[in-house]
C-alpha positions as CSV (number, residue, x, y, z in Angstrom):
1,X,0.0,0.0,0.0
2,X,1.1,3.3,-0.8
3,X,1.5,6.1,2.0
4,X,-1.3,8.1,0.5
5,X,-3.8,4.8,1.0
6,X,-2.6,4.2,4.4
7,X,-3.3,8.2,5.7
8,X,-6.9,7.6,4.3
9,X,-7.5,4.6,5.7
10,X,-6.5,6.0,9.5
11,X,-9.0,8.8,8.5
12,X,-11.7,7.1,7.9
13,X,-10.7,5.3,10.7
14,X,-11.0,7.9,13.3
15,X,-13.9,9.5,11.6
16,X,-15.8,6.2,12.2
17,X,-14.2,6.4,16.1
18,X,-15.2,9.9,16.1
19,X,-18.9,9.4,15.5
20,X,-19.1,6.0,17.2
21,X,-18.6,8.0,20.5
22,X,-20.9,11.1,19.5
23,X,-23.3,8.2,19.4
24,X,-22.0,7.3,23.2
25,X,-21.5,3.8,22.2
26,X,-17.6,3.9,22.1
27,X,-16.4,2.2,25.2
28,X,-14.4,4.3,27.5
29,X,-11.8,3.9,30.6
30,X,-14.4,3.7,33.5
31,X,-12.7,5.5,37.4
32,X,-13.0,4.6,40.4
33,X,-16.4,3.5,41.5
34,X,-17.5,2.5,38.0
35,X,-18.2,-1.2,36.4
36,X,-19.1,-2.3,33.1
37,X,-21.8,-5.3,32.5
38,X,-21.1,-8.0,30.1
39,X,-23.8,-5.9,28.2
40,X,-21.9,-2.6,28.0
41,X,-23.9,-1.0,30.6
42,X,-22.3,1.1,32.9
43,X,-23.4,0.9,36.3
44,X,-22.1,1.7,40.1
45,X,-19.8,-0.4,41.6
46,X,-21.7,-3.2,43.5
47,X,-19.5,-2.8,46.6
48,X,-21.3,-0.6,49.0
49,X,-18.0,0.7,50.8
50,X,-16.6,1.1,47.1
51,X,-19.8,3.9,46.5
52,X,-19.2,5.0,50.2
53,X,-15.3,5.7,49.8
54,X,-16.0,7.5,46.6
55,X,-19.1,9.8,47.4
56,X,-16.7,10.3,51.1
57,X,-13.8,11.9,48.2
58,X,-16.3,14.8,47.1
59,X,-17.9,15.5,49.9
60,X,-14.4,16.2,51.6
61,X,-13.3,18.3,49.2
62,X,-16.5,20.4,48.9
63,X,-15.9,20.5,52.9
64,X,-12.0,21.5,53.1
65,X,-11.7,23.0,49.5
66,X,-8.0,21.7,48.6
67,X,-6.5,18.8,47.2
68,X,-3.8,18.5,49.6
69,X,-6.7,18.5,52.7
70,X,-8.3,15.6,51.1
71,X,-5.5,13.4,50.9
72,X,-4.6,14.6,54.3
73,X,-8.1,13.4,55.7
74,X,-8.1,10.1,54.2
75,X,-4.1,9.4,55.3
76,X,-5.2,10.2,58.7
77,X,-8.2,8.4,58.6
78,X,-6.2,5.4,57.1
79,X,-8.8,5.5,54.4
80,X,-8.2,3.4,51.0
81,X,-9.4,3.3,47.5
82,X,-11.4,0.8,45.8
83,X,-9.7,-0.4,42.6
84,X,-10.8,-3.0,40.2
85,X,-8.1,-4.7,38.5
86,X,-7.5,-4.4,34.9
87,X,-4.9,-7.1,34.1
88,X,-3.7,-9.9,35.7
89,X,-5.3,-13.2,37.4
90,X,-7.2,-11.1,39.7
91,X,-8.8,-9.4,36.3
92,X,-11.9,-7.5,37.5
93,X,-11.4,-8.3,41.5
94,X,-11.5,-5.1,44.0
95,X,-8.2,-3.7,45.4
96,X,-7.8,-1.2,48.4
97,X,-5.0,1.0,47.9
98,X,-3.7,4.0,50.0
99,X,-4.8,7.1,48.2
100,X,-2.0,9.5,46.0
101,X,-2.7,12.8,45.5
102,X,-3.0,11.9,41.4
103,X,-5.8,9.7,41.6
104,X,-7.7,12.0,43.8
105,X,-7.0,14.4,41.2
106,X,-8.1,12.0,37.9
107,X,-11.1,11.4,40.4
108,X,-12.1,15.4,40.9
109,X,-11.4,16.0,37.8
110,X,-13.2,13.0,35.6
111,X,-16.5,14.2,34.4
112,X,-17.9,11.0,34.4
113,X,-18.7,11.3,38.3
114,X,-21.5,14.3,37.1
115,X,-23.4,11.7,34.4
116,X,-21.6,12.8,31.6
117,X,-20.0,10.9,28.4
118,X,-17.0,12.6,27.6
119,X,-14.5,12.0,25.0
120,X,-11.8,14.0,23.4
121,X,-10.6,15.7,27.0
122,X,-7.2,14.8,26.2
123,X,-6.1,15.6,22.6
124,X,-2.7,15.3,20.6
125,X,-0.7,18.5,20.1
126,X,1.4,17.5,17.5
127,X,3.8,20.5,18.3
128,X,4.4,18.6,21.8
129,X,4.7,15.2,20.6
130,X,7.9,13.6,20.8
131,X,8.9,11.3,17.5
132,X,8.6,7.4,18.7
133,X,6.8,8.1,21.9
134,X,2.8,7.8,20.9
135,X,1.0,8.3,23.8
136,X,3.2,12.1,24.6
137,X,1.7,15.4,23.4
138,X,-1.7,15.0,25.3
139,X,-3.1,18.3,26.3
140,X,-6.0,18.5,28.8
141,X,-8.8,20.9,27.1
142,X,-11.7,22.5,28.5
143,X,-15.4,21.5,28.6
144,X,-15.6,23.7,25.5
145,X,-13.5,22.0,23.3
146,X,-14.2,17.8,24.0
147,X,-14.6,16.4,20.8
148,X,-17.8,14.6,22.6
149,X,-19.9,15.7,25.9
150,X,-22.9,14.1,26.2
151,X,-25.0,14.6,29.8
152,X,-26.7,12.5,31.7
153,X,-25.9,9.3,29.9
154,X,-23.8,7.4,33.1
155,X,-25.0,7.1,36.6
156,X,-23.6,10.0,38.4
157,X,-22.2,10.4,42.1
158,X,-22.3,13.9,42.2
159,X,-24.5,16.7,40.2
160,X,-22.9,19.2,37.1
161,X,-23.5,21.9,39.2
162,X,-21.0,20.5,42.1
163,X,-18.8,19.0,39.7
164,X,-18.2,22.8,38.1
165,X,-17.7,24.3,41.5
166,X,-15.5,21.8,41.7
167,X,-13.1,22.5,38.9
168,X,-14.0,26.2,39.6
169,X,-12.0,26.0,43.3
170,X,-9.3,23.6,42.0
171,X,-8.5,26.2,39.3
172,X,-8.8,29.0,41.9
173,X,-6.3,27.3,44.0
174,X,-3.9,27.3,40.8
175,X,-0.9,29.8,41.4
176,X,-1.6,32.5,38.3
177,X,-2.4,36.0,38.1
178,X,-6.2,35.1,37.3
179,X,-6.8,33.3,41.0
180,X,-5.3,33.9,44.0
181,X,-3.9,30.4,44.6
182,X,-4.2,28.1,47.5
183,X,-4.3,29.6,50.9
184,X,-0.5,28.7,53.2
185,X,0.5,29.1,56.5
186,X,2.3,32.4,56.0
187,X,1.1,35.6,58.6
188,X,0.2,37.5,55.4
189,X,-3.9,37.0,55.8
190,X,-4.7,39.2,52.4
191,X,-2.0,37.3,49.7
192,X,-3.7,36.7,46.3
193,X,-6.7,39.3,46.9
194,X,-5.1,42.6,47.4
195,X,-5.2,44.7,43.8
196,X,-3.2,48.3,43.8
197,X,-5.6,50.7,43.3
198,X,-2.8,53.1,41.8
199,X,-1.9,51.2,38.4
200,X,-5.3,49.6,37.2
201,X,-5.4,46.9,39.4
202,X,-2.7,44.5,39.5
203,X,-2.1,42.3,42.2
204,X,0.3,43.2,44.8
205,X,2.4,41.2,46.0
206,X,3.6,39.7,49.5
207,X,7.1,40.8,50.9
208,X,8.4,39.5,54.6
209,X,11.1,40.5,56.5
210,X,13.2,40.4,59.6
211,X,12.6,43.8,62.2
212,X,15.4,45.0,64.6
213,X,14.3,42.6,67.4
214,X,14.3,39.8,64.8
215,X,10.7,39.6,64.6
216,X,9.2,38.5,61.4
217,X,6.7,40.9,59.6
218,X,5.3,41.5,56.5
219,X,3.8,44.0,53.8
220,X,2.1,44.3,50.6
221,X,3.9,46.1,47.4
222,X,2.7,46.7,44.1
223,X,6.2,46.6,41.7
224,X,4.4,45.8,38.3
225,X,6.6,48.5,36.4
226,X,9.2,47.3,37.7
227,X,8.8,43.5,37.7
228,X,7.6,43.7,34.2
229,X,9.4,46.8,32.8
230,X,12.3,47.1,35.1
231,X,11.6,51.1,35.0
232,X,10.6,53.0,38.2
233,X,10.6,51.6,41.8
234,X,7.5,50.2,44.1
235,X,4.0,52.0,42.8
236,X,2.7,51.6,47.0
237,X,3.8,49.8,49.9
238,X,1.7,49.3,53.2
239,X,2.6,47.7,55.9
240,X,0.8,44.4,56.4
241,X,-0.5,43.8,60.2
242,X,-2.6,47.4,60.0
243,X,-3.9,46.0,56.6
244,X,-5.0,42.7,58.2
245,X,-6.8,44.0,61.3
246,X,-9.1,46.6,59.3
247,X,-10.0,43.4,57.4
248,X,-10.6,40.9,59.9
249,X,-12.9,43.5,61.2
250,X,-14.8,43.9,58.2
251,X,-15.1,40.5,58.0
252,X,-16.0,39.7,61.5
253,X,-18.6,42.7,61.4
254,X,-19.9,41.0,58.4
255,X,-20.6,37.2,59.7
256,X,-21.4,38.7,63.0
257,X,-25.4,38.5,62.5
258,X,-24.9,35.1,60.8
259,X,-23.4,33.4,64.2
260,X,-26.8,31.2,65.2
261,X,-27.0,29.8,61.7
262,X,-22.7,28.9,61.7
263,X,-23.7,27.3,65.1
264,X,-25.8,25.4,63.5
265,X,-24.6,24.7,60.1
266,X,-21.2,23.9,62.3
267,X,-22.9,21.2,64.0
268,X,-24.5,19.6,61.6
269,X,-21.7,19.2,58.9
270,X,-19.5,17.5,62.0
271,X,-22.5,14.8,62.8
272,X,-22.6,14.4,59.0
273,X,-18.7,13.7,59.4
274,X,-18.9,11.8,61.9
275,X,-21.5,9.9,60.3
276,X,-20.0,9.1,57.0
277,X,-16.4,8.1,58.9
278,X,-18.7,6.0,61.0
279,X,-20.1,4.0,57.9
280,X,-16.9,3.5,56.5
281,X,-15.6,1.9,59.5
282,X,-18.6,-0.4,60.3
283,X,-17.7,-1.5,56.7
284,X,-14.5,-2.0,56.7
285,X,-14.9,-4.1,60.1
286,X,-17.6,-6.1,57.8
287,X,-15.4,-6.7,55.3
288,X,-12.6,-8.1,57.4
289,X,-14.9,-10.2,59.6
290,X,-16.0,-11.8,56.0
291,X,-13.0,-12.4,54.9
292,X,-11.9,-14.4,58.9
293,X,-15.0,-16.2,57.9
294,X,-14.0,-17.4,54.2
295,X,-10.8,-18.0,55.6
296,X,-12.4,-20.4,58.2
297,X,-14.2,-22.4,55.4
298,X,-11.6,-22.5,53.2
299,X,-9.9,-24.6,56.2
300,X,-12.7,-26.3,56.9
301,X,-13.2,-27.7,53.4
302,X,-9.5,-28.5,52.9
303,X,-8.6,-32.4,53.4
304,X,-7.0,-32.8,56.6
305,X,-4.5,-35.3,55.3
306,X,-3.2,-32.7,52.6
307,X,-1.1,-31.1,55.3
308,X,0.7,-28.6,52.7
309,X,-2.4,-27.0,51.8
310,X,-4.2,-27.3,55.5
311,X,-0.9,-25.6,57.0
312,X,-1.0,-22.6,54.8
313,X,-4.7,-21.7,55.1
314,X,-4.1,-22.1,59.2
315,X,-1.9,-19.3,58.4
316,X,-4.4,-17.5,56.6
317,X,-7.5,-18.0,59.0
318,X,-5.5,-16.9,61.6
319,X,-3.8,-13.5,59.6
320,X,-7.6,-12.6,59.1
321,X,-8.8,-13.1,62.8
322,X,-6.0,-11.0,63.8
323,X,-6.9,-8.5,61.2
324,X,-10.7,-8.3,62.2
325,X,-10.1,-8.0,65.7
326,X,-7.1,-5.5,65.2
327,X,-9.8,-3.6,63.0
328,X,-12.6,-4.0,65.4
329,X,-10.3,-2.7,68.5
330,X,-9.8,0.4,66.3
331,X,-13.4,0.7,65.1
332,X,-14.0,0.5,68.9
333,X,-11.5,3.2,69.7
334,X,-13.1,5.5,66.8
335,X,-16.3,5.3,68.3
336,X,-15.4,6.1,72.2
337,X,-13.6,9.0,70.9
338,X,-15.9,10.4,68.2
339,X,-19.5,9.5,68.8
340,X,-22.0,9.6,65.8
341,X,-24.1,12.2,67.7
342,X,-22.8,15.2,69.2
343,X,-22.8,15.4,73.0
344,X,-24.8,18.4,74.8
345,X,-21.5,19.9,75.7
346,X,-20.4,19.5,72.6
347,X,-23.1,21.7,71.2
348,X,-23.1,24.1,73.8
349,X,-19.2,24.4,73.1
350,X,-20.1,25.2,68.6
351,X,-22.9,27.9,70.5
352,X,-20.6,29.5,72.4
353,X,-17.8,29.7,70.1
354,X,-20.4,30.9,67.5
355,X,-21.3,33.8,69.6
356,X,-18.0,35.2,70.4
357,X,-16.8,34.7,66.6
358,X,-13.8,37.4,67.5
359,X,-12.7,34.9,70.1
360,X,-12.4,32.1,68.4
361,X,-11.0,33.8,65.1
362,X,-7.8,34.8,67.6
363,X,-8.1,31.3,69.6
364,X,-4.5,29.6,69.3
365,X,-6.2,26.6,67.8
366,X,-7.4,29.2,64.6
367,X,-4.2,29.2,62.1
368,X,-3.7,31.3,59.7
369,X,-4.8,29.3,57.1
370,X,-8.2,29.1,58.4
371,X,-8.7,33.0,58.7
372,X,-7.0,32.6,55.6
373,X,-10.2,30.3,53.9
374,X,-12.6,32.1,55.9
375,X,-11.5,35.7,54.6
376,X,-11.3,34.3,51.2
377,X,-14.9,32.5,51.3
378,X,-16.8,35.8,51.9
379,X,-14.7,38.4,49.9
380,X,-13.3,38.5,46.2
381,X,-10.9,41.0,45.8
382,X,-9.4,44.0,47.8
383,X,-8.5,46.9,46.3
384,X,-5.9,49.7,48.0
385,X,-4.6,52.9,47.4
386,X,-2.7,55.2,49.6
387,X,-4.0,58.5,49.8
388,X,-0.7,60.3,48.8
389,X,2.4,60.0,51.0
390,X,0.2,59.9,54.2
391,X,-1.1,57.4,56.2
392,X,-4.0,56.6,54.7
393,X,-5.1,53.9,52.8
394,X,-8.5,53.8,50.5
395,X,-10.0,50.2,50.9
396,X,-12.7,48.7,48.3
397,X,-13.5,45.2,49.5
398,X,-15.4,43.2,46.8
399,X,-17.7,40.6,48.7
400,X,-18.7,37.3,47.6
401,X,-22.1,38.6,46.0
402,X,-20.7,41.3,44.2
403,X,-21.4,43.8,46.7
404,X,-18.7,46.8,47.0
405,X,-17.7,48.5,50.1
406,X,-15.8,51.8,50.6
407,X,-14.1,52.3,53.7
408,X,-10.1,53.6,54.7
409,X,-7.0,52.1,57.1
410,X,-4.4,53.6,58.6
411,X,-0.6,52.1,57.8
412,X,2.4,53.3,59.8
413,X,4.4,56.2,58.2
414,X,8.3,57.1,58.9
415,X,7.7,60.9,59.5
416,X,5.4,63.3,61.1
417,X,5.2,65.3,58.1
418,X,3.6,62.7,56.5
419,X,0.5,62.5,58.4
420,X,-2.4,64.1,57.0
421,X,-2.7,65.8,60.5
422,X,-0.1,67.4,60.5
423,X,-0.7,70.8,59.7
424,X,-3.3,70.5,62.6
425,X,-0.5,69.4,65.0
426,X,1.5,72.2,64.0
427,X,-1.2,74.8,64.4
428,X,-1.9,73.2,68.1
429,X,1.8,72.9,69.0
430,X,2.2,76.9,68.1
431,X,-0.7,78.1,69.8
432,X,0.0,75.8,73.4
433,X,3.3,77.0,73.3
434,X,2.6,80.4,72.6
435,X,-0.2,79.8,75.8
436,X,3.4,78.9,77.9
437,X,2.9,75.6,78.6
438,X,5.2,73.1,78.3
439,X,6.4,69.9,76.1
440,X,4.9,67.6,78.6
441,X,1.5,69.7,78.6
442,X,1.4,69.7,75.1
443,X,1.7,65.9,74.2
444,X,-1.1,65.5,76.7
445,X,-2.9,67.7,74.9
446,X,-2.0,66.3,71.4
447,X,-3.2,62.6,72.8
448,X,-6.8,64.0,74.2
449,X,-7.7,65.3,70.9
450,X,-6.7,61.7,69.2
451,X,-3.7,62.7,67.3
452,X,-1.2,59.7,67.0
453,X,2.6,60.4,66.4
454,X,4.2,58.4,63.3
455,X,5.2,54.5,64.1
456,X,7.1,53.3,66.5
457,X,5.3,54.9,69.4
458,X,1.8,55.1,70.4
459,X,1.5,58.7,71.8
460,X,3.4,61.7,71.6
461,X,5.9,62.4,74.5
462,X,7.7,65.4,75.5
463,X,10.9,64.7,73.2
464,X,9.0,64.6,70.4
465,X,7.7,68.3,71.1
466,X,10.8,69.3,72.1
467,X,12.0,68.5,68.0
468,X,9.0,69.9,66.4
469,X,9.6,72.9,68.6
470,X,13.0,73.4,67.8
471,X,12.3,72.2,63.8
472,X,9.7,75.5,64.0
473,X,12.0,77.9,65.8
474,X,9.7,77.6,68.9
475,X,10.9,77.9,72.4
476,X,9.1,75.5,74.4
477,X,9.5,74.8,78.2
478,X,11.1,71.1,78.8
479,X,12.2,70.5,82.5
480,X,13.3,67.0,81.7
481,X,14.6,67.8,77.9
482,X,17.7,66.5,76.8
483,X,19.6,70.5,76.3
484,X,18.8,70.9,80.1
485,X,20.1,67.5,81.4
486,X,23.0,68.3,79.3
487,X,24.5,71.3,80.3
488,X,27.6,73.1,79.2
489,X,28.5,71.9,76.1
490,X,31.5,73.5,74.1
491,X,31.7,74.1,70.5
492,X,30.7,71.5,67.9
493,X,28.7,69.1,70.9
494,X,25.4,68.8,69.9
495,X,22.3,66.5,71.6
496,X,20.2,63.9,69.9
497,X,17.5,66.6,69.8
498,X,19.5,69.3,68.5
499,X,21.2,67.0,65.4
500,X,17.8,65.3,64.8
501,X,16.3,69.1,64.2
502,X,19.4,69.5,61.9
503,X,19.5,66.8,59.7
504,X,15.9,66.5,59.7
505,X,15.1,63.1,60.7
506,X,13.8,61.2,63.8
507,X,15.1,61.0,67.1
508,X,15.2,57.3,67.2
509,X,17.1,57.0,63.9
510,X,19.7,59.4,65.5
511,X,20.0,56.5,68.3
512,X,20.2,54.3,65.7
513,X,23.3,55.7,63.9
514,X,24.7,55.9,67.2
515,X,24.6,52.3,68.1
516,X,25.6,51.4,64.3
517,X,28.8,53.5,64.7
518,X,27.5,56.0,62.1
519,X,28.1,58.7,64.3
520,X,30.2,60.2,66.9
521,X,28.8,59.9,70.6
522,X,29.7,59.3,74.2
523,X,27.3,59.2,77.0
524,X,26.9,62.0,79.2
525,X,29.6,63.0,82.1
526,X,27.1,61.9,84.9
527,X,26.7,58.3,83.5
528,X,22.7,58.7,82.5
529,X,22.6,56.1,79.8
530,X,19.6,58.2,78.4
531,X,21.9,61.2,76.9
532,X,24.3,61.4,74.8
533,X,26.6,63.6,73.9
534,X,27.4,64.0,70.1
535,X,30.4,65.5,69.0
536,X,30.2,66.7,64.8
537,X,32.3,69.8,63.0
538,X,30.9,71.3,60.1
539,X,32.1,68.5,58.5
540,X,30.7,65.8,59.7
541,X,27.9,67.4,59.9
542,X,28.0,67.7,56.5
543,X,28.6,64.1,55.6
544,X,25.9,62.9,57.8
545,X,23.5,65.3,55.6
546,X,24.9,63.5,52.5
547,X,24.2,60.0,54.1
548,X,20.8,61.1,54.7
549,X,20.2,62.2,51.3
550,X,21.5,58.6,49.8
551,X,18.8,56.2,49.4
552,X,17.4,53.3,51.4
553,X,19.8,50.1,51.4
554,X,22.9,52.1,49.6
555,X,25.8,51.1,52.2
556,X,24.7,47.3,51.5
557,X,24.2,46.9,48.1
558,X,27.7,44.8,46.2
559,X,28.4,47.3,43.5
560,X,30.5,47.1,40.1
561,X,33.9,49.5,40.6
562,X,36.4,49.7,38.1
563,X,40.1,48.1,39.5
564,X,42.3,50.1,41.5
565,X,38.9,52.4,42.4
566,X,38.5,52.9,46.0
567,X,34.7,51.7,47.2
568,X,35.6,52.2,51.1
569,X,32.4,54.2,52.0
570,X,32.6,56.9,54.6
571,X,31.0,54.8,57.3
572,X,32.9,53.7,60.3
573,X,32.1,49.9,59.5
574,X,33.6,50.2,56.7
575,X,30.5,49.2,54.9
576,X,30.3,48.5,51.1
């Protein structure tokens, strides 16, 4: 035959396959769960624990959402898979096996668990297939584009509207920039929903790190110029705990009228649990108590003379008896700890929790990945901007339903000049000091009206009046200030106030320099720990300006030089 003869007849040979299955007459690979009569009917598998273990793999899933949890469950659970096998001399007998995550994904994924007749879900790219290798270059396709979908023509375990939520959380839980992926352990409660409200609504990302008391923390950052045209630097950052909290609040306010009906939905959906684990069980325990009794009339039937056979199925009886009893101890155990029904304290425990929904979101027994699942059940998408350089934050949470809220945060800001407050605070810290009263006096006052300094400290104290003062020009009464305590300073001696009000930056980065090395200092004659005494020309001073000026992270970035260039940096470390 010529090659021309040959490509027609595997034409007309797949046409003829092709319409054979449109028909839904082409036999298929049946999963888990599924026979086929000697007829060609398809039908459930006859084994009641085989239907039980199967129907137990969906409702799991539509209970804890994720892949990974199901396999988890049924691990724990020492729950196996019926499997009927395809080859061999025990052709067609039932097999348990333990559970992989890749048959419980086949299995969530097969459409034939919904009723339908699908061929053509897996189709030949010929781009991907690899020369000698005929069954590579497979690509799975959507529902829109099998070759055949015919509904409602196999017995179905579940209905097409769970098998589509189905596929619609296992492609949510996928880790690309059209779902938010799966939910981790990580402190960041809002990763995969936040969207920058600054650049159209890309996703920001998550970014941790290490404070000064080696703490770990964490923010959100929208760099989508930068990631994806390496021009420009971060569009926002905010800082991720003040984020969190207005959210969990949201949240909580949200489910708050809802906590009688969690109660009870709660309390159902762990009887129904408890139920279904129960029934598997009381099955398995069947199962092995059959197979101690077909052991025992296997023996029985055996001729007593024909010791080489009689020996053996001894062995066998007896492996079964010890395997029903083991199972029955167990089933035993199950059933002392987890009772079918839940107790009265038991209820009363889901009420109470129920009711007080903000203690039991913060109970140490809540992980992150559950506020994680629960924030992610009732809302969509978050979208943030920051109002300016200030510290506020524009919040529009998309719920669940579609519904949009409006609302703002607060996130920490370095400087006081960044609050959008300040002008206020400078207008009040002019007039009370104009009135005569002093630093101390003032802060009070500052922390009355509700006026909160920038981060690191919750109210305003006297030193931080005593800067603004002195950054204004002001003259301020401070009994306990710094310049008082340190008294008689010669030329070119300077206090942490006095060289924060110069360079223009915080009083707590100043002590920060100092215990880096970055500047000059000795404590205080009289041994007070609290002052310092800083000793800067107009030099130094100068350089300390110029290390202001330089950007975040300069002194530790590994730079190109050109040879013989010196790159010692004027730090005292010696930095590079």
């Amino acid at each position: 035959m010529s090659e021309a003869e040959l490509y027609l007849i595997k034409q007309r040979m797949q046409s003829g396959k092709l319409a054979k299955a449109a028909r839904g007459e082409l036999v298929v690979q049946l999963p888990i769960g599924y026979v086929r009569r000697p007829s060609g009917e398809v039908m459930f598998d006859p084994d009641e624990q085989a239907q039980q273990v199967v129907r137990l793999v969906f409702a799991t899933f539509e209970r804890l959402g994720t892949l990974n949890s199901v396999l988890r469950y049924f691990a724990g659970h020492q729950i196996q898979l019926p499997v009927r096998a395809r080859s061999g001399p025990e052709k067609g007998e039932l097999q348990w096996r333990r559970p992989t995550r890749e048959t419980l994904q086949i299995m969530l994924h097969n459409p034939i668990y919904a009723g339908y007749y699908a061929y053509g879900r897996r189709q030949v790219e010929g781009r991907r297939k690899i020369p000698g290798r005929p069954a590579t270059g497979r690509v799975v396709h959507g529902r829109d584009e099998w070759l055949v979908a015919l509904p409602d023509r196999m017995p179905a375990y579940i209905s097409v509207e769970q098998y589509e939520a189905n596929e619609a959380r296992m492609a949510a839980r996928r880790q690309i920039a059209e779902h938010p992926g799966a939910a981790r352990g990580g402190a960041a409660l809002l990763a995969g929903l936040l969207r920058c409200g600054l650049c159209g609504g890309h996703r920001m990302t998550v970014r941790y790190h290490t404070t000064g008391s080696r703490t770990p923390a964490h923010g959100y950052a929208c760099a989508f110029l930068q990631v994806n045209y390496g021009t420009g630097g971060l569009c926002q950052h905010i800082a991720g705990p003040c984020l969190d909290r207005y959210i969990t609040g949201q949240v909580l306010a949200a489910i708050a009228p809802a906590a009688l009906q969690v109660s009870l939905t709660a309390a159902e959906a762990a009887e129904a649990e408890r139920a279904a684990l129960d029934k598997v069980w009381r099955q398995r325990v069947e199962r092995a108590r059959y197979a101690a009794d077909r052991a025992r009339r296997q023996y029985q039937l055996a001729e007593p003379e024909n010791r080489l056979v009689v020996r053996q199925l001894e062995k066998d009886w007896e492996a079964a008896l010890a395997e029903a009893d083991r199972l029955d101890a167990d089933y035993r155990r199950f059933a002392a700890e987890r009772p079918v029904v839940l107790s009265a304290a038991e209820r009363d425990a889901i009420r109470a929790l129920a009711a007080d929904i903000p203690a039991l979101w913060n109970a140490p027994t809540t992980t992150d990945m559950d506020r994680k699942q629960i924030i992610r059940t009732v809302i969509d998408k978050i979208t943030v901007a920051v109002v300016g350089n200030s510290e506020l934050v524009d919040v529009t949470i998309t719920w669940a339903g579609g519904h949009d809220t409006a609302g703002q945060a607060f996130r920490p800001v370095a400087r006081l000049d960044q609050l959008s407050y300040y002008p206020r605070i400078l207008a009040l810290v002019t007039e009370l000091t104009a009135a005569g009263q002093s630093s101390a006096q003032i802060a009070r006052a500052l922390n009355d009206q509700g006026l909160r300094p920038p981060k690191r400290t919750d109210q305003f104290g006297s030193g931080q009046i005593l800067t603004l003062a002195r950054r204004l020009g002001l003259r301020v009464r401070h009994p306990r200030g710094t310049r008082t305590a340190l008294t008689g300073l010669g030329p070119d001696h300077w206090s942490i106030a006095e060289i924060a009000v110069m360079l223009e930056m915080p009083t707590a980065t100043v002590r920060n320099w100092i215990y880096r090395g970055w500047i000059t200092a000795r404590h205080a004659p009289d041994g007070t720990r609290n002052y310092w005494i800083i000793e800067a020309d107009a030099a130094e001073l100068q350089r300390l300006r110029e290390r202001r000026a330089r950007p975040p992270g300069y002194y530790t970035r590994a730079r190109w030089t050109e040879p013989g260039e010196d790159t010692a940096r004027d730090d005292p470390g010696g930095q590079a």
